[in-house]
N, C-alpha and C positions, 0 to 999 in steps of 0.2 A: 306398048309392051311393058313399059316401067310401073303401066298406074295396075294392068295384070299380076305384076311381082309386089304391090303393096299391098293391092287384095286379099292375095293368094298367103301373104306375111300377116295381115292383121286377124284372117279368119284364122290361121294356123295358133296363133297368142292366144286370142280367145276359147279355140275350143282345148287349150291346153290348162287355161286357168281353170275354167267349167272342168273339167276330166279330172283336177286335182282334189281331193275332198279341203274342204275350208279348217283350218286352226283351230282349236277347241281354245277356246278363251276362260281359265279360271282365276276365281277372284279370290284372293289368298289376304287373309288378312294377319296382320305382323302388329308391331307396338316398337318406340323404339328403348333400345336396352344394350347399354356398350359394354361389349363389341361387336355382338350379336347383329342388331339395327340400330343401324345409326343415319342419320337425316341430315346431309353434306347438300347446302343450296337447292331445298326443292326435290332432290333426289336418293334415294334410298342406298346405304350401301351397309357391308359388315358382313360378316360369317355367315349368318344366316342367309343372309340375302342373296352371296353369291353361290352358297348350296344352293338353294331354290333352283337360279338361275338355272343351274349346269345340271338340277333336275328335271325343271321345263325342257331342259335343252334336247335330253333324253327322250324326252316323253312327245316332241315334238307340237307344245302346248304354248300360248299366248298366257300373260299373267297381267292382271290387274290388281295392284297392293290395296290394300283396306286397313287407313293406320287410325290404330287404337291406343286410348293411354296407360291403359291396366289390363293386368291378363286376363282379369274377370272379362272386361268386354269383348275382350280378343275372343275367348272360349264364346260367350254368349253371342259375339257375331256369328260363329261355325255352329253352334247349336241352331241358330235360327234361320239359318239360309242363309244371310248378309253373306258368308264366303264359304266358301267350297271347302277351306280348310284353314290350320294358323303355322305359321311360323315366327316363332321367335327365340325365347329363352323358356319354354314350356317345359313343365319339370311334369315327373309322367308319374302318377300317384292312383292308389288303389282308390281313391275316393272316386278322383277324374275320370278313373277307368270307364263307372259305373255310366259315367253321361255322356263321355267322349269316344271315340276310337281313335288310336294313337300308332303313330307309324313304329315299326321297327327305331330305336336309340342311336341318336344322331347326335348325341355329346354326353359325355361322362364328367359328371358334375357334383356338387356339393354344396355345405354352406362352409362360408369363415368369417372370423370377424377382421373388423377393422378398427382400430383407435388412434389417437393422437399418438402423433410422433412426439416421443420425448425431446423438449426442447434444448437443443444445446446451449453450455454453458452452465445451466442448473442442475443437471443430470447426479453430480459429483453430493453436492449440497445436498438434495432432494432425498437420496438413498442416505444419505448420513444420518438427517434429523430421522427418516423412516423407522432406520436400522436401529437406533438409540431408542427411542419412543415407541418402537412393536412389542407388539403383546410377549413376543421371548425375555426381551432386557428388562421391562417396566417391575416386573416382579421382584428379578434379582436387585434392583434400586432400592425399593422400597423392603425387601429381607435384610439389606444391610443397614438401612437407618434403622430399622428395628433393633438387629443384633451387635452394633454401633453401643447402643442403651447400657448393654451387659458389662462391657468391659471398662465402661464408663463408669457404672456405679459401683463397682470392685475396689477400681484407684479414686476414685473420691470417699469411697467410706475410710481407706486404710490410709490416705494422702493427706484429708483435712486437718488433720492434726499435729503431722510433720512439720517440725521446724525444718526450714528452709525446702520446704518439700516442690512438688510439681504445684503446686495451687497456689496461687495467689490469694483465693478468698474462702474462705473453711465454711461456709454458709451455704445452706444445697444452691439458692441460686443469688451469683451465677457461679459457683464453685462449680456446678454439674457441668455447665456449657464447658468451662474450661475442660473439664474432665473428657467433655465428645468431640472437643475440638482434638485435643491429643489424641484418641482414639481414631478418629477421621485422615489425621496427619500419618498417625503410625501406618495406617490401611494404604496412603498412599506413598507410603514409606519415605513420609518429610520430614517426621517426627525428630526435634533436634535436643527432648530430654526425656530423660526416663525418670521414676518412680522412685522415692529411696527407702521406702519402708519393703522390707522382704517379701509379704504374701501378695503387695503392689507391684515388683517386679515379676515375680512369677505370672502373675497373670497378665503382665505388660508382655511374658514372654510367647505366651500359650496364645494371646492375639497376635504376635508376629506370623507365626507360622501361619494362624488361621489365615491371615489376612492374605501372606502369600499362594496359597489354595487357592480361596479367593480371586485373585488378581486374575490369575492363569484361568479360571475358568468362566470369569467377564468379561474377559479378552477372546476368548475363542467363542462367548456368544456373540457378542456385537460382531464380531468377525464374520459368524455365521450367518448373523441376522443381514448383514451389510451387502453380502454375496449374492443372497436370496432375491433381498429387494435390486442388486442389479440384475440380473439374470430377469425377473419376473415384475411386468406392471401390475397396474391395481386389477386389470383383465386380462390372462395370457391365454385362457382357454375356454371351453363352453363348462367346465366345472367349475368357471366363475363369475358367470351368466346371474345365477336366478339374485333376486335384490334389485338388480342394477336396470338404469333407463337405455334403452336398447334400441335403436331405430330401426325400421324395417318398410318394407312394400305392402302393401294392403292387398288382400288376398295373395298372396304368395306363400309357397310351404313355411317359412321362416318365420310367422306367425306364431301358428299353431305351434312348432317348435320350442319359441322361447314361451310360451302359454305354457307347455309342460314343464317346461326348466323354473317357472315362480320366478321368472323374470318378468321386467314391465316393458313390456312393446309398446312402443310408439310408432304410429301407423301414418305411412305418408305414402300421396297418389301415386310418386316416382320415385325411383333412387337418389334424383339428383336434391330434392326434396330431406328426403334421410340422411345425405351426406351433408347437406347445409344445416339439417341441426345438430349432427355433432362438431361442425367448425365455429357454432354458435353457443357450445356448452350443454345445449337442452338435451341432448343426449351422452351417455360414456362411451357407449360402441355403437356399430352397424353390423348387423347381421343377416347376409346376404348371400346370393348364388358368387361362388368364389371365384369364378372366371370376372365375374364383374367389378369385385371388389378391388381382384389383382392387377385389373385394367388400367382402375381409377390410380391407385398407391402409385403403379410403375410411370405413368402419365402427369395429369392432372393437377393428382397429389400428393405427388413425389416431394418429399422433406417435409411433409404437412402432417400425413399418415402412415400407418404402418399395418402390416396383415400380422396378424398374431395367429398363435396356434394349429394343430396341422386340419385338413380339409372333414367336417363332421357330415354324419347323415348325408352320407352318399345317393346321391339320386342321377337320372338320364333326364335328356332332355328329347322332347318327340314332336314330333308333326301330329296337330292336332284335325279329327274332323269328324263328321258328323256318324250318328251309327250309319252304320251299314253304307260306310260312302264305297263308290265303283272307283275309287280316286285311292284308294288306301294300297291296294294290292301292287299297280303300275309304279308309284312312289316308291314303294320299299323295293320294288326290284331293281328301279334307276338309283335310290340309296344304296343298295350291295353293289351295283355295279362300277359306283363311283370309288367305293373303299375298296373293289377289287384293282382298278386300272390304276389306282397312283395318285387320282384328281383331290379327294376326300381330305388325303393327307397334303397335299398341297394349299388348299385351303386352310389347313389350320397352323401348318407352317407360317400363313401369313400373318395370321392374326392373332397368334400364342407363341410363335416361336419355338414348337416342338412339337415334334408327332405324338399321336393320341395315345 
């Protein structure tokens, strides 16, 4: 009776597995890119990953990862069959359109830059010598050694002859020097004699006033210049981009980007790549997809870097796949479905710390 009830149990398994249709297994290929994909011992995790997931999960589908080191290969894996589709940090552009089809927008994105964090301790220093030596101060410096000259040769022409006068020596030089030393002193109101011939004071007097002008309004530039440069590094924004050595990802939008702005991109396989030459000086910024950048600063490179500027050239990031894939349509509706029930935003809760 019992070996009837084992029979009757194993034929029942089996025709129940036969009667199920089989798992549709697709090969999804990703790249990693944090916090997107990230590669934790052998195993794949990050935003994207656990999207996927909880999209398979939907779709009641097997997934097989296809990891690639640049997006170019990622895309040219889905282009050529290699996978079914891409997920990772895919930014969805009218170029890509043309070779790709790209699911409904699964992250709301941008570029920013990133630079060295100003080092503490110099910070004070740094902006001082800046503020003194920027192109606002340098001019006003050198208008006053010029006009320095004038009031200099007034009380030497009317002084050198004066008995017991300001001059020690009645011979232009160095009678003169004496003469712009006193001029120099008055401006800084050190000045501890005056002139004793009449049309020498007069014009000792007509420099006082100038000089206090003057004073008041070299003090409110270096003030202004001083302010500037803390408020603002040598890069705070993409209007400060073109000139400068810029690091970036090879094939990525952020290329072509600083190619527009007459910046000099420097092209590297991965971000991690871009980020070690500007910790090595060979570049000034990074300019990159902003979730990744803000990853790195708040993490990684927290006291090392900083994100400057607010988020440029807005762009979406998308599920990548082949034209006319039967995989595109079911995705975007397990995508809606995930942002409608709660799941979507839970995800990115974890990995940004704010809803989208």
């Amino acid at each position: 009776m019992k070996t009837w009830v084992i029979l009757v149990a194993v034929l029942f398994g089996a025709a129940t597995a036969f009667a199920q249709p089989a798992r549709e297994k697709l090969r999804v290929a990703t790249r990693p890119v944090k916090p997107f994909v990230l590669q934790d011992g052998g195993k794949l995790t990050g935003f994207s990953i656990e999207l996927w997931e909880e999209i398979a999960r939907q779709l009641n589908v097997r997934s097989d990862f296809v990891v690639k080191p640049t997006v170019r290969e990622l895309l040219e894996a889905v282009r050529s069959g290699e996978a079914d589709l891409g997920i990772a940090a895919i930014s969805i552009t009218a170029e890509r359109e043309m070779r790709w089809d790209f699911s409904h927008p699964m992250f709301d994105a941008g570029l920013q830059i990133l630079v060295p964090a100003q080092p503490a301790g110099i910070g004070f220093f740094h902006n001082l010598v800046s503020g003194v030596f920027s192109s606002a101060v340098l001019p006003l410096v050198a208008a006053v050694a010029g006009i320095i000259l004038v009031p200099a040769h007034i009380v030497w022409f009317f002084e050198r002859r004066a008995p017991g006068g300001l001059l020690i020596h009645r011979s232009y030089f160095p009678g003169i020097f004496e003469a712009c030393w006193w001029a120099a002193a008055t401006l800084a109101t050190q000045a501890d004699q005056m002139p004793k011939t009449a049309a020498a004071r007069v014009a000792a007097v007509i420099w006082m006033f100038t000089s206090v002008v003057f004073i008041a309004y070299f003090t409110a530039s270096v003030t202004s210049s001083l302010t500037l440069h803390e408020l603002r590094g040598e890069i705070d924004g993409p209007e400060d981009l073109p000139g400068k050595r810029v690091a970036t990802v090879s094939g990525s939008t952020s290329v072509e980007y600083l190619r527009q702005q007459n910046a000099e991109p420097l092209e590297f396989t991965d971000i991690e790549e871009a980020l070690d030459a500007l910790a090595r000086e060979r570049a000034q910024a990074v300019v990159y997809d902003a979730p990744v950048l803000l990853h790195y600063a708040a993490r990684q490179g927290r006291g090392r870097v900083q994100v400057v500027g607010p988020i440029f050239r807005k762009e979406s990031y998308g599920i990548a796949f082949p034209p006319n894939s039967p995989h595109r349509k079911p995705v975007n509706e397990a995508l809606l479905k995930l942002k409608e029930n709660g799941v979507y935003e839970q995800l990115y809760r974890k990995w940004f710390g704010a809803a989208s």
